[in-house]
LOFI-761089 format. One line per field, with one value per residue (C-alpha): residue in one letter; x, y, z; residue number from 1. Coordinates in steps of 0.05 Angstrom, whole numbers, plus 32768, in hexadecimal, padded with zeros to 4 digits. Example, Ala and Ser with C-alpha at 12.3 -4.5 7.8 and 13.67 -1.06 7.14 Angstrom:
! residues 2
aa = (a s) .
px = (80F6 8111) .
py = (7FA6 7FEB) .
pz = (809C 808F) .
i = (1 2) .
This chain:
! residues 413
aa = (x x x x x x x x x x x x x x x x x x x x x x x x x x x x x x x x x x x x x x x x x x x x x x x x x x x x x x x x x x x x x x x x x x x x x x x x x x x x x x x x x x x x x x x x x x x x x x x x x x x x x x x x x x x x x x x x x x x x x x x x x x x x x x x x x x x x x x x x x x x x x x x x x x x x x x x x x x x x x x x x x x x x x x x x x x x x x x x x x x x x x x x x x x x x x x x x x x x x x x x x x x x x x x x x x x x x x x x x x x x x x x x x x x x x x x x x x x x x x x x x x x x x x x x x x x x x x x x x x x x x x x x x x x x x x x x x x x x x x x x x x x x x x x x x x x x x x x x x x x x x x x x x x x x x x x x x x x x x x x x x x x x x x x x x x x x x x x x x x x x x x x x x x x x x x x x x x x x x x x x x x x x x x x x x x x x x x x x x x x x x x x x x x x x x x x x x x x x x x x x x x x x x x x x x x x x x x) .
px = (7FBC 8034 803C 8076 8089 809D 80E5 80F0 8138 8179 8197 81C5 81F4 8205 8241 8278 828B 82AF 82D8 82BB 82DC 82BB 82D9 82BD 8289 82A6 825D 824C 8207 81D1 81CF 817D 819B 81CF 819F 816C 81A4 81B4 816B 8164 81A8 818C 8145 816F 819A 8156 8135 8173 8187 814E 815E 8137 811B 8118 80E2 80FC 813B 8136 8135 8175 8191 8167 8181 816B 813A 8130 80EB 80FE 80B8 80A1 80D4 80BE 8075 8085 80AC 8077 803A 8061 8072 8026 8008 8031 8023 7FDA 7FDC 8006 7FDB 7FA3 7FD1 800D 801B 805E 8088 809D 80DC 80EB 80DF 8105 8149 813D 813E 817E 81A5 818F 81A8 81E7 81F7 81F3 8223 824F 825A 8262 829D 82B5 82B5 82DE 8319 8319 8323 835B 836E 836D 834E 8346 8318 82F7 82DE 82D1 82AA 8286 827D 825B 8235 8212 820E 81E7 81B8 81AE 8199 8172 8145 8149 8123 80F3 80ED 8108 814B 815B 8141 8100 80EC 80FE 80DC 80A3 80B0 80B9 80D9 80AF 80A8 8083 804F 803E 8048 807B 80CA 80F0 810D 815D 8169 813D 815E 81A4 8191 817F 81AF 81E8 81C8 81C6 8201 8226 8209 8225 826E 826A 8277 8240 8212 81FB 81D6 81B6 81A7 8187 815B 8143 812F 80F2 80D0 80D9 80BB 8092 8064 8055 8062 80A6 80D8 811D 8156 815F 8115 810E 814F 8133 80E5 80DB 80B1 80BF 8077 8062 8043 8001 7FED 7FC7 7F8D 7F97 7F8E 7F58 7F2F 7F3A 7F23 7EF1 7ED7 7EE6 7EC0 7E86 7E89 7E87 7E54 7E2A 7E3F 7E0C 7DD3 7DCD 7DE9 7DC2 7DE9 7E1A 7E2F 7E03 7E29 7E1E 7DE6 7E10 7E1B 7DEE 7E08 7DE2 7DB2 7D9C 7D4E 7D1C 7D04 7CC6 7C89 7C87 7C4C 7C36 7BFD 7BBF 7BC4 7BAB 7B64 7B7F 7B63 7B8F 7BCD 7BF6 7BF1 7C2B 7C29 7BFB 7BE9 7C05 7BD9 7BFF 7C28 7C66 7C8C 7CA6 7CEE 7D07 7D19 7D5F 7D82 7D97 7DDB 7DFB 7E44 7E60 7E97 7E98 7ECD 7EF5 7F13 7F42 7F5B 7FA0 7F71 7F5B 7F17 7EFC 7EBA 7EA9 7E6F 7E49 7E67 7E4A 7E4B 7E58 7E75 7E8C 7EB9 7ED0 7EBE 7E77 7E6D 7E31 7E15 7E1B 7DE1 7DAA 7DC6 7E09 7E2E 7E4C 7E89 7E96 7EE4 7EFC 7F2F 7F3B 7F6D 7F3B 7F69 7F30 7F02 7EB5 7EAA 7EF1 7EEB 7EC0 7ECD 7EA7 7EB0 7E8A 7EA5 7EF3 7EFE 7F04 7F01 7F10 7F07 7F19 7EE7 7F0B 7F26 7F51 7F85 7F87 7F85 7FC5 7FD7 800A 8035 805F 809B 8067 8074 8032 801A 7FE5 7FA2 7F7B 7F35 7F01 7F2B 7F1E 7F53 7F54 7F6C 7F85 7F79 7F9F 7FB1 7FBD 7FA1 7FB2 7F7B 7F91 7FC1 7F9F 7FA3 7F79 7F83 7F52 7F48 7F0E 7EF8 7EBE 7E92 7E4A 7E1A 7DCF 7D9E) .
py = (7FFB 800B 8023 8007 8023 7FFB 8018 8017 7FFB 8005 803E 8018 8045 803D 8018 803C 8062 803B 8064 8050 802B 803F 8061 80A6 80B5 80E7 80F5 8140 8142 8173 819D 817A 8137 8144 8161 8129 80F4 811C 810E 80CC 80C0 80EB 80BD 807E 809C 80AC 8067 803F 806A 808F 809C 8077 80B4 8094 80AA 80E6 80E9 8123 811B 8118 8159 817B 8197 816E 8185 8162 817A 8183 818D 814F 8120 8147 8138 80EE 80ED 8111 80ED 80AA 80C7 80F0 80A3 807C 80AD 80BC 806D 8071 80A5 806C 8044 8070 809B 80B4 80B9 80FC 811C 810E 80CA 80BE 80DF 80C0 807B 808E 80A0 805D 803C 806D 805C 800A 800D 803F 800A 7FD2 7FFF 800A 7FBF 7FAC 7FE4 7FCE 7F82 7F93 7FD8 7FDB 800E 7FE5 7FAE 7FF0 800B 7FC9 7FB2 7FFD 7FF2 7FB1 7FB9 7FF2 7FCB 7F91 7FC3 7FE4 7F98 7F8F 7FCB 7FC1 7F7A 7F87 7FD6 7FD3 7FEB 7FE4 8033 802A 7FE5 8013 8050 8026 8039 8018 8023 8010 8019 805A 8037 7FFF 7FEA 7FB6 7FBB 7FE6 7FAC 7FA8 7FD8 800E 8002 800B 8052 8064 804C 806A 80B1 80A9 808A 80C2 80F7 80D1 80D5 8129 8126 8101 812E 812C 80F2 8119 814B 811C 8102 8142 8155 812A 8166 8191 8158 8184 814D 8148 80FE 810A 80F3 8106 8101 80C5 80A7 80CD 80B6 806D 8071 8064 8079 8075 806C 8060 801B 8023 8018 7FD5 8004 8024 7FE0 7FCF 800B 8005 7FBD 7FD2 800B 7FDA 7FA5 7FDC 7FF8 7FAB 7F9D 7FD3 7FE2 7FBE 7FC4 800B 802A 8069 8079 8092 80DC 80E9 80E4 8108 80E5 80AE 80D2 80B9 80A2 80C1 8094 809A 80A5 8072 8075 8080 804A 8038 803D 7FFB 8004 7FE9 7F9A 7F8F 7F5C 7F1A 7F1B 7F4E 7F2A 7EFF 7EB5 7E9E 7ED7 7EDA 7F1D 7F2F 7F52 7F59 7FA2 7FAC 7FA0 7FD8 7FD6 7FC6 7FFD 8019 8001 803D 803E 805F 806A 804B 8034 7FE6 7FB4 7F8A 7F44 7F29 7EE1 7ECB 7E97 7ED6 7ECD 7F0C 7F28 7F6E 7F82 7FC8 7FE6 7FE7 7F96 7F59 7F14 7ED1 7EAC 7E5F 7E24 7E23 7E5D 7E5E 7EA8 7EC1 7EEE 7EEE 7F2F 7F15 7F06 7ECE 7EC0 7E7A 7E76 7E3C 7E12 7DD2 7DC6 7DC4 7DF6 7E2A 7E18 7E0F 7E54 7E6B 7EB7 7EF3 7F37 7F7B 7FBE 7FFA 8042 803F 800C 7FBF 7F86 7F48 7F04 7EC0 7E8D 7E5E 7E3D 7DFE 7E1C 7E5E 7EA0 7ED5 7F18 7F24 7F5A 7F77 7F3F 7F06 7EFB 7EE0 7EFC 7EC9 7EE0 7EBD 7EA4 7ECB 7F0B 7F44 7F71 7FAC 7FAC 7FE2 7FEE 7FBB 7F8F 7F4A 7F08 7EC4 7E8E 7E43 7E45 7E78 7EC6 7F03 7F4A 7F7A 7FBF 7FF8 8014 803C 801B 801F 7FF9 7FE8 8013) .
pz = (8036 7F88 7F32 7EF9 7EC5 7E8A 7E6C 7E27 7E0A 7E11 7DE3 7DB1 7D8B 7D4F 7D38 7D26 7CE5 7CB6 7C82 7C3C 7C0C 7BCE 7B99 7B96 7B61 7B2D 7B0E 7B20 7B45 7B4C 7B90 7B95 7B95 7BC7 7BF2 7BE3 7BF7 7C3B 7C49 7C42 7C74 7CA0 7CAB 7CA4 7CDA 7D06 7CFC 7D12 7D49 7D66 7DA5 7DEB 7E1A 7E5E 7E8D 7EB0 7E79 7E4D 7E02 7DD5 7DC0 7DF9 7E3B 7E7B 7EA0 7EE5 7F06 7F5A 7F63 7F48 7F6D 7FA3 7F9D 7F98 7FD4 7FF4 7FE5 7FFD 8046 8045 803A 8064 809A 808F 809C 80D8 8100 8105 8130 8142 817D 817A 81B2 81DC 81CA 821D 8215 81D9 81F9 823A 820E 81E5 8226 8245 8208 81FF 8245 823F 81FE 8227 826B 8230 8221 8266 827F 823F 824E 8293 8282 824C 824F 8209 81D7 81A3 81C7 81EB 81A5 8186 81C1 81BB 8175 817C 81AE 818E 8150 8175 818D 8155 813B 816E 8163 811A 811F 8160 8165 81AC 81D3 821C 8223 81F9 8225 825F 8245 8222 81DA 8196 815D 811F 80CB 80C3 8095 80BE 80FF 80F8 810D 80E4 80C7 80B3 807A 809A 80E1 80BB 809E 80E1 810E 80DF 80DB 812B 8136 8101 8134 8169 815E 8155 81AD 81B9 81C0 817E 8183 81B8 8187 814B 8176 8191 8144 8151 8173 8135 8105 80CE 80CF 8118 8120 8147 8112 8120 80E6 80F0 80EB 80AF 8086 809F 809B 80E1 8114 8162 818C 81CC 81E7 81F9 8241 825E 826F 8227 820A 822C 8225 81D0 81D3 81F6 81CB 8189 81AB 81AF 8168 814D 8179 815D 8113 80ED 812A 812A 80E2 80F7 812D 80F9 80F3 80AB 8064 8029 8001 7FC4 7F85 7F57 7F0D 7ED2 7EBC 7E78 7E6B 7E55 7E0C 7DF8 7DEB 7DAC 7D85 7D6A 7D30 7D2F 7D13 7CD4 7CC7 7CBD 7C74 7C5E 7C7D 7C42 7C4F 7C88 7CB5 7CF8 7D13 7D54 7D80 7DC5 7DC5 7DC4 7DFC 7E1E 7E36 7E75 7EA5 7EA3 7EF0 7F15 7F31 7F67 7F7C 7FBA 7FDD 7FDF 7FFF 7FD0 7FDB 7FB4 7FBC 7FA5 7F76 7F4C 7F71 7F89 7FAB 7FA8 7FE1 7FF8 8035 806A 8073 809F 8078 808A 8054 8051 8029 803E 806C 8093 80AA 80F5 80F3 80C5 8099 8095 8046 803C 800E 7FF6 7FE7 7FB9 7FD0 7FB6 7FEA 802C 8054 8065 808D 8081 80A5 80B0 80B2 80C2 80A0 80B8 8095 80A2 8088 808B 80C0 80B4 80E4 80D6 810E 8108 8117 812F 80F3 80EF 80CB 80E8 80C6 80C1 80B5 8075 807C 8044 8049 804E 809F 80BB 80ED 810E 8128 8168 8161 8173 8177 814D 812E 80FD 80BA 8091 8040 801D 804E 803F 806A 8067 8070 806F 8030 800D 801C 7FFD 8002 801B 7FF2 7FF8 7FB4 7F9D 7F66 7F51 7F70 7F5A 7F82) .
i = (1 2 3 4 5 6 7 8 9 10 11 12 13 14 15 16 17 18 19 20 21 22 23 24 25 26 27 28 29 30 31 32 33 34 35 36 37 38 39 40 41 42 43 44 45 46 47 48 49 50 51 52 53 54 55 56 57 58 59 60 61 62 63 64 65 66 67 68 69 70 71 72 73 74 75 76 77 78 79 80 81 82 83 84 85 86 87 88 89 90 91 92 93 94 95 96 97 98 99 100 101 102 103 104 105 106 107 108 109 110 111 112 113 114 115 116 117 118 119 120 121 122 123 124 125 126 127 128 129 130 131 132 133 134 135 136 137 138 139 140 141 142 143 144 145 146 147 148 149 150 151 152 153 154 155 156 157 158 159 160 161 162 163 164 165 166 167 168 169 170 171 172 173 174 175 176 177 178 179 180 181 182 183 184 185 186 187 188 189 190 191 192 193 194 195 196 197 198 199 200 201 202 203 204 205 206 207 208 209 210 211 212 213 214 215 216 217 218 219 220 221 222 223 224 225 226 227 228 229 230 231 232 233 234 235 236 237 238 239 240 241 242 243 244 245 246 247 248 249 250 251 252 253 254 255 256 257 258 259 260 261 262 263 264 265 266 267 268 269 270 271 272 273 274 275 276 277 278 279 280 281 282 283 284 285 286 287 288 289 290 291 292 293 294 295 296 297 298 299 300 301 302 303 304 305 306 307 308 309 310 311 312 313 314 315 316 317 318 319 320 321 322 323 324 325 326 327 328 329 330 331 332 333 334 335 336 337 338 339 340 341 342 343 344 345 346 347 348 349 350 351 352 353 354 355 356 357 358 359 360 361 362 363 364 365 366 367 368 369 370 371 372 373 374 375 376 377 378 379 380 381 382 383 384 385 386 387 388 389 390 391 392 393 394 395 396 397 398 399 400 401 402 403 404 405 406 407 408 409 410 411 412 413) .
């Protein structure tokens, strides 16, 4: 599971006043003309150099006005989103287990430190060596999510919209808010991380995480694994064979439909010797028209190929897509993709959706299938295997890739 807005031009000023070099007129005028003449500058004045209101700017010759409460809505929504996303996949990690991790860490930086000084006996090489070593971790963590205390402690460190590393610039912001805290005697790293357990969002984000956008969660367990897989396993086994097992849902919203006219009524036709010569009498009625199609409102999953080809499809449903699918149950849609190329496969992919969960499987395809993530790193998927996919996520499928969306749409009942 973004919005631009166009900017208008630059503001050009005006060029600068020249002093005239006309002689001035001696000719008395009339206070009407004068006034008329003032006018006229004035709109010239406006037409060449109207001034450009950037979004957000405030208009010329008004005072500023900066609205907090909007920036702060905007801010906001982001973080409510990308962690409304996050508690589908995310269990954060106890404030325990996060300090535990940073004194592990804090400690490994610190004996870097202490071989160095007692090789050279120089405080210099001691900081440098200190300095680089916590750089390296810091690196470390920023590209995999793990330190020598979280791989000991069996956390992560991950984006707090996905669950991917932080990546670089985020691991940056966050390592430099930690390592400011740090330097004040050391225990103030202590301290930043132990902000986690007043996180007004109760996801455990220190200062730190939340000048980055990270989150720090636990691994899950072998027996945790297995038990989800399990109980995913289940709910795909049994989400098209038994729909009324559902908890029930407020009955579609119905669209207005507007009502059927009248029947029209035809007169009686004419005797055929009254009729002028050419015409033929018609004695069939009128045909009455067809029945307006009633519509109701749904959501529906939409696919989007990078092609511009898209299929949108009722939810709940089960569909296989390649170049010539072939069903693998009798109820199944099927979703021919075009691709000159021949890198999808004849039935490459298998896509189930039911209420806000979407699964998808490979089918053992020649080429392989791939999850995108935001940077384009693939993210390859095994055959047979299936795996959940979140609202706008983005899969690759021989050398073409579509994104997957929910929407709500109208629907023919």
């Amino acid at each position: 599971m973004s919005h631009f807005q166009p900017q208008g031009p630059p503001n050009h000023a005006g060029p600068p006043s020249v002093p005239s070099l006309r002689p001035q007129q001696t000719q008395s005028q009339t206070p009407s003309q004068t006034q008329s003449r003032r006018d006229r500058r004035a709109a010239s004045r406006q037409r060449t150099q109207r001034p450009v209101v950037r979004p957000g700017a405030a208009p010329a010759g008004a005072a500023p006005h900066v609205n907090p409460a909007a920036q702060q809505r905007g801010v906001s929504t982001r973080l409510a989103q990308a962690l409304a996303g996050a508690r589908a996949w995310a269990r954060p990690a106890t404030t325990g287990a996060r300090l535990g991790a940073f004194a592990i860490d804090l400690v490994a930086v610190l004996l870097v430190g202490v071989a160095v000084w007692l090789g050279s006996r120089s405080l210099w090489l001691t900081g440098i060596a200190v300095l680089e070593a916590a750089a390296v971790l810091a690196f470390v963590e920023a590209r995999t999510g793990a330190t020598l205390g979280n791989l000991a402690l069996r956390i992560r460190t991950v984006r707090d919209d996905a669950p991917y590393s932080p990546g670089v610039a985020r691991g940056a912001v966050r390592s430099l808010v930690l390592g400011a805290g740090t330097l004040v005697a050391v225990i103030g790293g202590f301290i930043v991380v132990a902000t986690s357990a007043a996180d007004p969002m109760r996801m455990g984000r220190s200062w730190a995480d939340r000048a980055g956008r990270t989150l720090v969660v636990r691994v899950p367990t072998r027996a945790e694994r297995e038990a989800w897989a399990q109980g995913a396993e289940a709910w795909a086994a049994n989400a098209l064979v038994a729909p009324e097992s559902t908890p029930a849902q407020a009955p579609p919203q119905q669209a207005p439909v507007s009502p059927q006219p009248a029947p029209v009524a035809v007169p009686a036709a004419a005797p055929e010797s009254q009729l002028p010569s050419g015409v033929v009498s018609v004695d069939a009625p009128i045909a009455a028209p067809p029945p307006v199609q009633q519509v109701v409102v749904g959501e529906q999953l939409l696919l989007t190929l990078d092609t511009g080809q898209r299929v949108q499809l009722p939810i709940p449903l089960a569909l296989n897509l390649g170049r010539k699918p072939d069903p693998t149950e009798a109820s199944d849609q099927l979703w021919v993709v075009e691709d000159p190329d021949s890198s999808v496969s004849k039935t490459h992919l298998r896509i189930e959706c039911r209420g806000e969960s979407v699964w998808l499987t490979d089918l053992g395809s020649t080429n392989g299938s791939a999850m995108l993530d935001e940077t384009g790193t693939a993210s390859p998927l095994a055959p047979g295997v299936r795996v959940r996919l979140e609202d706008g996520s983005r899969v690759k499928v021989g050398d073409r890739s579509f994104t997957v969306a929910t929407v709500v749409g109208e629907m023919p009942r």
